[in-house]
C-alpha positions as YAML, in Angstrom:
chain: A
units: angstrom
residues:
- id: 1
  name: UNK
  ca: [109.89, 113.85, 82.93]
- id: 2
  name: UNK
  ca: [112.62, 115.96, 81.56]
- id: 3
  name: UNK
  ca: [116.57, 115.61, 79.25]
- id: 4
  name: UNK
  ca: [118.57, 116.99, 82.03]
- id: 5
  name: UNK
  ca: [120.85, 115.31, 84.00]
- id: 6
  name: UNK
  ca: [120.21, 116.85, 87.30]
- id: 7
  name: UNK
  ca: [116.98, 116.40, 89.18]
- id: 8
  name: UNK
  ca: [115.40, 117.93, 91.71]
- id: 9
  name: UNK
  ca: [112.83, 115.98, 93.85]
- id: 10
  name: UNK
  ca: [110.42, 118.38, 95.61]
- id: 11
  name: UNK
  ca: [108.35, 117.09, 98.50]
- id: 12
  name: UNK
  ca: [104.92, 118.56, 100.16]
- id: 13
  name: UNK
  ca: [105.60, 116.51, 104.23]
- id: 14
  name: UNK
  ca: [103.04, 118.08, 106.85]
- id: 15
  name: UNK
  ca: [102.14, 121.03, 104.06]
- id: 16
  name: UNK
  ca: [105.48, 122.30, 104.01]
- id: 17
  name: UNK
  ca: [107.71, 122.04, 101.03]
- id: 18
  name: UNK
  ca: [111.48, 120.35, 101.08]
- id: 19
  name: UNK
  ca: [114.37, 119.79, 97.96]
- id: 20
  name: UNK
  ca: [116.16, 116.69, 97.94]
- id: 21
  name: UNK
  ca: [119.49, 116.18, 95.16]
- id: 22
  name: UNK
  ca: [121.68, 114.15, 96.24]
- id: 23
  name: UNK
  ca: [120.78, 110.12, 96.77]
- id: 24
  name: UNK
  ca: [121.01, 110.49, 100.34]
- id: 25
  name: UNK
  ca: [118.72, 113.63, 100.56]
- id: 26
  name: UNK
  ca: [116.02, 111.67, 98.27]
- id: 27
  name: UNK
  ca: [116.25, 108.11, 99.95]
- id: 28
  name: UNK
  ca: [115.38, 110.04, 103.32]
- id: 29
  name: UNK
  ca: [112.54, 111.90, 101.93]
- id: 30
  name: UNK
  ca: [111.37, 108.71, 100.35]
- id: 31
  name: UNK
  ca: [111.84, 107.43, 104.18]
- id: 32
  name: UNK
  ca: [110.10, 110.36, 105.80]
- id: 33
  name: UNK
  ca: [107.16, 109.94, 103.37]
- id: 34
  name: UNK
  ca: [106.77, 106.52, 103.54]
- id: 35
  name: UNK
  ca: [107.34, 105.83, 107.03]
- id: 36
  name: UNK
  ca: [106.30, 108.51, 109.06]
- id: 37
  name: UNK
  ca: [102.97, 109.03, 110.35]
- id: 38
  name: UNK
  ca: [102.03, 112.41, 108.68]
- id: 39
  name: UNK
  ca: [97.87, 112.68, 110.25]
- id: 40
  name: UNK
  ca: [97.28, 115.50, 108.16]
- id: 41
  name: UNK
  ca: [98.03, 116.03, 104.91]
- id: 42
  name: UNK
  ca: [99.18, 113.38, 102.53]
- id: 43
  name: UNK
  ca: [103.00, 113.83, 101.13]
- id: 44
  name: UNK
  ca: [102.75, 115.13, 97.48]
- id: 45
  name: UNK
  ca: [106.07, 113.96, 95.65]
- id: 46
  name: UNK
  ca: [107.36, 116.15, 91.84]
- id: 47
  name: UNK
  ca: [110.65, 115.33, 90.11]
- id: 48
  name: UNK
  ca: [111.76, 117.91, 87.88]
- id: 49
  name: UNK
  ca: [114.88, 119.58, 86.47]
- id: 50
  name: UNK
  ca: [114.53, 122.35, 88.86]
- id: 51
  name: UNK
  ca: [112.91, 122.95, 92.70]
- id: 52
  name: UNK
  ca: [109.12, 123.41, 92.84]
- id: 53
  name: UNK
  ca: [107.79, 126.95, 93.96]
- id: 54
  name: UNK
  ca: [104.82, 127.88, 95.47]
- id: 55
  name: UNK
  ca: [104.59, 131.04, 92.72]
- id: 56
  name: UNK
  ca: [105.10, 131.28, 88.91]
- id: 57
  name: UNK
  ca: [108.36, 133.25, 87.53]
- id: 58
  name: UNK
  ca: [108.74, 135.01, 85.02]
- id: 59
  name: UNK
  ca: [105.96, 132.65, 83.13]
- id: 60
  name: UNK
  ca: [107.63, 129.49, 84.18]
- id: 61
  name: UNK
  ca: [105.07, 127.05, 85.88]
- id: 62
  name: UNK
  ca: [106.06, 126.61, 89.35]
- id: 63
  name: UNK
  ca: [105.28, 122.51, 89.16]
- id: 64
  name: UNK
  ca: [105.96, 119.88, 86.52]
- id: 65
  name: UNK
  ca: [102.99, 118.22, 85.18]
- id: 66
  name: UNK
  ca: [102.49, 115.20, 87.45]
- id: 67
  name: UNK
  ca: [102.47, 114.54, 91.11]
- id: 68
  name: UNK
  ca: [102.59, 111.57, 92.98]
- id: 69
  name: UNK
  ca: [100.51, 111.46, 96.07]
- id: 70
  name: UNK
  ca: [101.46, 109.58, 98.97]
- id: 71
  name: UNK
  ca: [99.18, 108.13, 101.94]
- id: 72
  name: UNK
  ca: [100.57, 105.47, 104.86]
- id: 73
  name: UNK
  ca: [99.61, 104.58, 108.04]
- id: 74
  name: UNK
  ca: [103.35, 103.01, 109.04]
- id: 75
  name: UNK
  ca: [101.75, 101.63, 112.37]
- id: 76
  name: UNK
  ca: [99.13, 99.30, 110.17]
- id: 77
  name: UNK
  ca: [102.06, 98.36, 107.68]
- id: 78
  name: UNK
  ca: [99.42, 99.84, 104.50]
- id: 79
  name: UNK
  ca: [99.57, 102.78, 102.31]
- id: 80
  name: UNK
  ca: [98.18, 104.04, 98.68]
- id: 81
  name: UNK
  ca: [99.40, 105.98, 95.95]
- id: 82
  name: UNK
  ca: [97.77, 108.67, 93.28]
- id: 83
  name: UNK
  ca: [99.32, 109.71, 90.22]
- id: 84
  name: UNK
  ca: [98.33, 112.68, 88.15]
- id: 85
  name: UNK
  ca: [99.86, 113.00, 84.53]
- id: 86
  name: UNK
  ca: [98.30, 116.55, 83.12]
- id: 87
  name: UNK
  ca: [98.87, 116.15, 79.50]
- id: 88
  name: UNK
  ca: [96.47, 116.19, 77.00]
- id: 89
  name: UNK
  ca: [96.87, 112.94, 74.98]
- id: 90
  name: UNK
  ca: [98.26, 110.92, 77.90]
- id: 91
  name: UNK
  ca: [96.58, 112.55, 80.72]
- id: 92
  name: UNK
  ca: [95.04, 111.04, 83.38]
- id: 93
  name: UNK
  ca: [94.93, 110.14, 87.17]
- id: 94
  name: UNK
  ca: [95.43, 106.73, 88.63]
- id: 95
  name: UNK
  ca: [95.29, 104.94, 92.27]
- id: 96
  name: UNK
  ca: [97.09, 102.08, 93.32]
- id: 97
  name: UNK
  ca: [95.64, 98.70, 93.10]
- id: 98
  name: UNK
  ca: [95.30, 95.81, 95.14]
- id: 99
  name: UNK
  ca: [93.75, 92.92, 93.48]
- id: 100
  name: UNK
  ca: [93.17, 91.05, 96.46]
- id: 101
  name: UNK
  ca: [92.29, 94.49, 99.30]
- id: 102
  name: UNK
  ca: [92.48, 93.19, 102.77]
- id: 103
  name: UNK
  ca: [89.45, 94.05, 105.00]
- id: 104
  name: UNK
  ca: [92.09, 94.67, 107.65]
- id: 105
  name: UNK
  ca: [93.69, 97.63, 105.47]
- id: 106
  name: UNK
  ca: [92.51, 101.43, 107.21]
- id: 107
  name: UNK
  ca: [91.02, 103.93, 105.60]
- id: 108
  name: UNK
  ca: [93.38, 105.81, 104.01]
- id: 109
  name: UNK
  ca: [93.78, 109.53, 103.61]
- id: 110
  name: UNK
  ca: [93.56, 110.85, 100.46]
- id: 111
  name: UNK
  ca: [92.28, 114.87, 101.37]
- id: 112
  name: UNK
  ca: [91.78, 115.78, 104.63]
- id: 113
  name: UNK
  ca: [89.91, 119.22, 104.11]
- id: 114
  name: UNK
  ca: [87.61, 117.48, 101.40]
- id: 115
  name: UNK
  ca: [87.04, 114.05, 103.70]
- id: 116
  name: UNK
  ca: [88.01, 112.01, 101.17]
- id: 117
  name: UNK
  ca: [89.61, 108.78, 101.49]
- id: 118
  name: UNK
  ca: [91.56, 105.92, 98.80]
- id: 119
  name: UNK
  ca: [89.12, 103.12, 98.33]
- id: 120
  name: UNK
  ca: [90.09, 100.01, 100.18]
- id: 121
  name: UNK
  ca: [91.30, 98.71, 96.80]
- id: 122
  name: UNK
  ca: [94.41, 101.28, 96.78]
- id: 123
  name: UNK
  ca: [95.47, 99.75, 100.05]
- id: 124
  name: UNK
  ca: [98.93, 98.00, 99.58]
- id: 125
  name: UNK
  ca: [101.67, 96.82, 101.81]
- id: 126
  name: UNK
  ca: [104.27, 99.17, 103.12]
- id: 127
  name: UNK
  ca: [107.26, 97.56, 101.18]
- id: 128
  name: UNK
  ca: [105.28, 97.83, 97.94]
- id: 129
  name: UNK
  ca: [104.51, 101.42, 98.85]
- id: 130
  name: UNK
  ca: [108.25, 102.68, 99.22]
- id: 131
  name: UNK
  ca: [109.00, 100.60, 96.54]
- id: 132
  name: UNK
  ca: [107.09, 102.43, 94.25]
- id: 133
  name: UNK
  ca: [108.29, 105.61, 95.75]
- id: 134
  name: UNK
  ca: [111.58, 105.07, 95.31]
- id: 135
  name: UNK
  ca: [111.21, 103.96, 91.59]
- id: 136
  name: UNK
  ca: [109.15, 107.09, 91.10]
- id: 137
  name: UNK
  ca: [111.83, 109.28, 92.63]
- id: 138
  name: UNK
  ca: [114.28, 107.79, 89.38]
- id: 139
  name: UNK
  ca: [111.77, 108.23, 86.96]
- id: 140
  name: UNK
  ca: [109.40, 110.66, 87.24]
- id: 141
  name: UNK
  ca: [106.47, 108.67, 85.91]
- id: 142
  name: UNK
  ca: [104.15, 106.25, 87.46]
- id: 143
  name: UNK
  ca: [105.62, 103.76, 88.77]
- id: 144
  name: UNK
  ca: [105.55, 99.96, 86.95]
- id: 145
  name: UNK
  ca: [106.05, 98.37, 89.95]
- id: 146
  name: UNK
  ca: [102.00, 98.44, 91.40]
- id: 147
  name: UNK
  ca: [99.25, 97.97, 89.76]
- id: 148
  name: UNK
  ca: [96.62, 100.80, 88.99]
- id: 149
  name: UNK
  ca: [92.97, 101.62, 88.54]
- id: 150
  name: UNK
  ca: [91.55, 105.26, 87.67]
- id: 151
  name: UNK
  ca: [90.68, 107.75, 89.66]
- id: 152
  name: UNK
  ca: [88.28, 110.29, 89.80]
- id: 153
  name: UNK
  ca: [90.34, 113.05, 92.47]
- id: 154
  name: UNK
  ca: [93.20, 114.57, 92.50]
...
């Protein structure tokens, strides 16, 4: 992720974009994202050493190069996870895995405009979900704590 000391994490809820610094700010975006319905747009989650923009300055990319994606439905208890690492050696994009998918997991949003959905096998329990989310929101990177397959979006 980055040397700094101070991180910023920037959060895509309901396609608008929000800064979180201080533990309290992040643990309630990490709440908002996991645990809130959000019908439309999946969160999108970046931890950087500086906010995300929605423009380039000055040559400066406006996002760092990984996102995590975020996709619950808090009234079934389920969610899934994508992770995008754009770097050429280590590159690569990744959804949650569930060993063992339960038939009684929902379809999952992945991209509304596009109609795509997580396969059933990114379907995970809501615990596991936040969990995941909250080590991301420490580390930057994808989180050890699930399990992953490739993916082919994102």
């Amino acid at each position: 992720m980055t040397s700094s000391t101070e991180v910023v994490l920037s959060a895509i809820l309901d396609n608008h974009m929000r800064h979180a610094r201080t533990p309290e700010e992040i643990a309630e975006v990490v709440r908002e994202a996991v645990d809130v319905t959000h019908p439309l747009w999946p969160t999108l989650l970046y931890l950087w050493d500086r906010p995300c923009t929605t423009f380039q300055d000055d040559g400066e990319h406006a996002f760092p190069g990984h996102q995590l994606r975020v996709s619950t439905d808090p009234e079934s208890g389920w969610g899934a996870l994508n992770f995008v690492l754009a770097d050429e050696e280590a590159g690569g994009a990744w959804n949650t895995l569930n060993p063992e998918p339960a038939e009684t997991a929902p379809e999952l949003v992945f991209d509304v405009d596009a109609e795509h959905h997580f396969e059933r096998t990114a379907a995970l329990p809501l615990d596991t979900i936040r969990e995941a989310v909250t080590e991301f929101t420490t580390t930057g990177e994808r989180p050890t704590s699930v399990l992953w397959q490739p993916s082919t979006r994102f």
